[in-house]
Each structure stands twice: as structure tokens, then as C-alpha cells.
Backbone as CSV, one residue per row, in Angstrom:
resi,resn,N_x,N_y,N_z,CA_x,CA_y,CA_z,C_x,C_y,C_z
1,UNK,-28.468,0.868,-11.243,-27.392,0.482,-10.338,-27.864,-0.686,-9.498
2,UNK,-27.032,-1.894,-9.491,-27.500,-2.924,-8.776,-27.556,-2.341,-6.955
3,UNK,-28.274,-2.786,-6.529,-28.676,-2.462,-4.856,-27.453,-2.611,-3.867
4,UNK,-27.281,-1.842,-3.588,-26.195,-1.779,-2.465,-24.484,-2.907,-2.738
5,UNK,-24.235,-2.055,-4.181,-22.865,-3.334,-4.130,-22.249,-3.342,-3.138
6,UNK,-22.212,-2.334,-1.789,-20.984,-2.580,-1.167,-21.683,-3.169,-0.335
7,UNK,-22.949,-4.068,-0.389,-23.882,-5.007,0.626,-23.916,-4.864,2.081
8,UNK,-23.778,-3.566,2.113,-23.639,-2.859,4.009,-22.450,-3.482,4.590
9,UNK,-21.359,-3.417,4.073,-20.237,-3.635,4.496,-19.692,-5.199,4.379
10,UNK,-20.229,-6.521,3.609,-19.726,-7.643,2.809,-18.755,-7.156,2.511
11,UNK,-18.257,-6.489,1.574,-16.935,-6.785,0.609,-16.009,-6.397,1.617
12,UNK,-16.240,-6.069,3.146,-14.996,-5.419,3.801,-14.456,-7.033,4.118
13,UNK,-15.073,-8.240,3.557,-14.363,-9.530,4.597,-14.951,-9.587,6.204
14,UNK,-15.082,-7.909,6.688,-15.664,-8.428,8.423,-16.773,-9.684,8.925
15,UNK,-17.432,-9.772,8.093,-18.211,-10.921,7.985,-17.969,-12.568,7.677
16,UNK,-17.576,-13.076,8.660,-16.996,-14.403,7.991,-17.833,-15.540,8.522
17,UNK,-18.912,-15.681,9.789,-19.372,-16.365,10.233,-20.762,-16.047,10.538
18,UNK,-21.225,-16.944,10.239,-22.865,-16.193,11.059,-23.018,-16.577,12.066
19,UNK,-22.056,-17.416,13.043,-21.813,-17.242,14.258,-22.244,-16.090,15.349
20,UNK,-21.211,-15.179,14.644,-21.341,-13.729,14.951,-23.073,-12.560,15.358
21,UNK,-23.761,-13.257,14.703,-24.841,-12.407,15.037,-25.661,-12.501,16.008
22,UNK,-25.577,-11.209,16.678,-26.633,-10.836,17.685,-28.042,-11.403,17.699
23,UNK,-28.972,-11.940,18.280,-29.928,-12.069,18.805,-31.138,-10.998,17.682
24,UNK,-31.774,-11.355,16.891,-32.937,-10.087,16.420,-31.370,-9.634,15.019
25,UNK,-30.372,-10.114,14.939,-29.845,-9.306,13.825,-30.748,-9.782,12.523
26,UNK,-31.085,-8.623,11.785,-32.032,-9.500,10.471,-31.232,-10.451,9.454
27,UNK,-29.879,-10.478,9.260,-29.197,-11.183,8.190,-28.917,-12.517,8.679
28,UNK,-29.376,-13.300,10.095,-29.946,-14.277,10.343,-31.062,-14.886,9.667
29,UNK,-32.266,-14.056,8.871,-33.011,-14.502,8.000,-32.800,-14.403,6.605
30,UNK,-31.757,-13.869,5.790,-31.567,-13.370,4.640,-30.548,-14.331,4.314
31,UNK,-31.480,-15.402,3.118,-30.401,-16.434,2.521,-29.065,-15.869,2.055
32,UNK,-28.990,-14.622,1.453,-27.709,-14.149,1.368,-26.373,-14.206,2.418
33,UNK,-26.803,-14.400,3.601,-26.197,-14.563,4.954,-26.359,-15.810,5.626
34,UNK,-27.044,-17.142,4.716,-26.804,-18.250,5.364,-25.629,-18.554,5.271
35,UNK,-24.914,-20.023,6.329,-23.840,-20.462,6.107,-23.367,-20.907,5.073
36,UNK,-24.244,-21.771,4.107,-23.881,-22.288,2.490,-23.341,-21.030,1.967
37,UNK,-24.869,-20.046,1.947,-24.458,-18.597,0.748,-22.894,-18.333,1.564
38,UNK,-23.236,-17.754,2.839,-21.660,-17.030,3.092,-20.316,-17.695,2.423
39,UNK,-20.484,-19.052,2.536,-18.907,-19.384,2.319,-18.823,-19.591,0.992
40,UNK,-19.856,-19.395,0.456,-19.581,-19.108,-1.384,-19.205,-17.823,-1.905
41,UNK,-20.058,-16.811,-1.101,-19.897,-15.541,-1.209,-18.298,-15.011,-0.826
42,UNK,-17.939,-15.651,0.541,-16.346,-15.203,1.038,-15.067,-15.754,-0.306
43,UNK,-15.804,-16.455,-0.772,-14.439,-16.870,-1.779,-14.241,-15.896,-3.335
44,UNK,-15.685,-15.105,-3.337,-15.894,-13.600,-4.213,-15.360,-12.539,-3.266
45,UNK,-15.769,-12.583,-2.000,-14.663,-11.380,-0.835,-13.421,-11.729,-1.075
46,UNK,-12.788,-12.548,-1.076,-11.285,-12.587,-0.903,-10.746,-12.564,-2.323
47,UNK,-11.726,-12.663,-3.888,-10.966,-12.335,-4.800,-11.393,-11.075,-4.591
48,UNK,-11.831,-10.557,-4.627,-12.499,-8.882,-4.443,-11.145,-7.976,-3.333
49,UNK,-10.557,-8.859,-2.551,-9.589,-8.448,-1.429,-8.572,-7.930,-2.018
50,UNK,-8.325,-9.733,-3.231,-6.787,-9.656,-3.831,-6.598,-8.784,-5.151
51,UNK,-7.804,-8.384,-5.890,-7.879,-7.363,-6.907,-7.059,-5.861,-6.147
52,UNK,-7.885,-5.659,-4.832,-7.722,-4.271,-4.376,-6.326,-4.344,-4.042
53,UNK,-5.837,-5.472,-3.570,-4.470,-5.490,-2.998,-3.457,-4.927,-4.351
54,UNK,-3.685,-6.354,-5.150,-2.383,-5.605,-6.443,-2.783,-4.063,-6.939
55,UNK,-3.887,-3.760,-6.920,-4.083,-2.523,-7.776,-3.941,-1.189,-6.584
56,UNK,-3.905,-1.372,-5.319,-3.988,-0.323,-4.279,-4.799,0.465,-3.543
57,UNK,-5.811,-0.239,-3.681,-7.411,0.359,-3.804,-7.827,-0.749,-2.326
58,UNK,-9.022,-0.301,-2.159,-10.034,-1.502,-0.790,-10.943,-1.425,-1.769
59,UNK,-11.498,-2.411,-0.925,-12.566,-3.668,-1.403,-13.758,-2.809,-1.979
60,UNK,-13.888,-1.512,-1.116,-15.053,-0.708,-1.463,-14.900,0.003,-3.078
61,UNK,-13.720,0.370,-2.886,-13.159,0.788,-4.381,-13.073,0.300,-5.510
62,UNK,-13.065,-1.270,-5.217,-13.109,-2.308,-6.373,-14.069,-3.103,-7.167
63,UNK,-15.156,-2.940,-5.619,-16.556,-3.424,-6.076,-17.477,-2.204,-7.437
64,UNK,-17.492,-1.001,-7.013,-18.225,0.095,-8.130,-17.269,0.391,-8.670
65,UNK,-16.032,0.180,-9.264,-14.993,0.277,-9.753,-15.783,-1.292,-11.388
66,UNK,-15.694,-2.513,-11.008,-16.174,-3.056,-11.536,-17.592,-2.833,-12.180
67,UNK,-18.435,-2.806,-11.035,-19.827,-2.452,-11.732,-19.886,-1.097,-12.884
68,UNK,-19.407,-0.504,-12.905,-19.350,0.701,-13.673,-18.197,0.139,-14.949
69,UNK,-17.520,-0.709,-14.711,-16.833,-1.210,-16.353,-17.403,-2.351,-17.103
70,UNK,-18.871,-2.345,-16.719,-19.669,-3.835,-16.989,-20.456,-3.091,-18.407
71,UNK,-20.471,-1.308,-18.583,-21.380,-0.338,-19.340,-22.015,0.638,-18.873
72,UNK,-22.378,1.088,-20.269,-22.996,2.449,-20.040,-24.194,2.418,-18.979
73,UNK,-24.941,1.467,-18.845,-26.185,0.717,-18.160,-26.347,1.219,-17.037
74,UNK,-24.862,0.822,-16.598,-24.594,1.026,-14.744,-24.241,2.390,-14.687
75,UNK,-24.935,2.796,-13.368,-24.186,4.286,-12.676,-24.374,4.007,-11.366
76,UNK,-23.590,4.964,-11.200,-23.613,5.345,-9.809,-24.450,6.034,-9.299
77,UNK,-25.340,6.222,-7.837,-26.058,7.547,-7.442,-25.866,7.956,-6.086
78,UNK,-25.906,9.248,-5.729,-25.546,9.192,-4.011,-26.172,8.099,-3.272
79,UNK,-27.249,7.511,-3.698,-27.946,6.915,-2.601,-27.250,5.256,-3.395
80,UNK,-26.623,4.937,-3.894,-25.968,3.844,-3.844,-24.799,3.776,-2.747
């Protein structure tokens, strides 16, 4: 199972700026959370948004919803 698809709360969209972070937040150091990565990444959040929208589902539902139709490979585990 890839590491944390629902990326500690990314696919909810709440994340749009790294503006936003507190003083000591660690995703201030994690290229995944620079400004370049973010605004590449938000344009995979908002198709990830509009999947859940037509089908009726949230973002959380859509992300291991996908990973699990990629194969047998992928699972799920509580600690995902």
C-alpha cells in the first residue's frame, strides 16, 4: 500500500497555501509541501474533488477507491 494516500489530510483541498503554516510546522521542510510541488499537486486535489463530486463520494473515498483498482498489488491495512 502506497504511504498514507490520504497524505494527512491533502486530498481534503484544506491545504492550498503554505502561507498557512505555523512556525516549527514540519511540511515547511517537505518538498511535497513546497509552493511549486503544492500548486501542481492542487490541480490532482481538485480532479480528485471533481471525481468525488459526480460519483457522490469525498475526496477520502476516491483516493483508496483508485489505489485499490490499479490491482491485486494494492491493499488496504488499518494502519493505512
Amino acid at each position: 500500500m502506497p504511504w498514507s494516500p490520504l497524505g494527512h489530510g491533502f486530498p481534503t483541498g484544506t491545504i492550498r497555501s503554505t502561507e498557512h503554516y505555523a512556525e516549527g510546522d514540519r511540511r515547511a521542510d517537505n518538498p511535497r509541501f513546497t509552493e511549486e510541488n503544492l500548486k501542481r499537486d492542487l490541480r490532482i486535489v481538485d480532479e480528485v474533488a471533481a471525481v468525488a463530486t459526480l460519483v457522490g463520494a469525498t475526496s477520502a473515498q476516491v483516493a483508496p477507491a483508485w489505489l485499490l483498482a490499479q490491482g491485486d498489488d494494492v491493499e488496504l491495512t488499518a494502519d493505512s
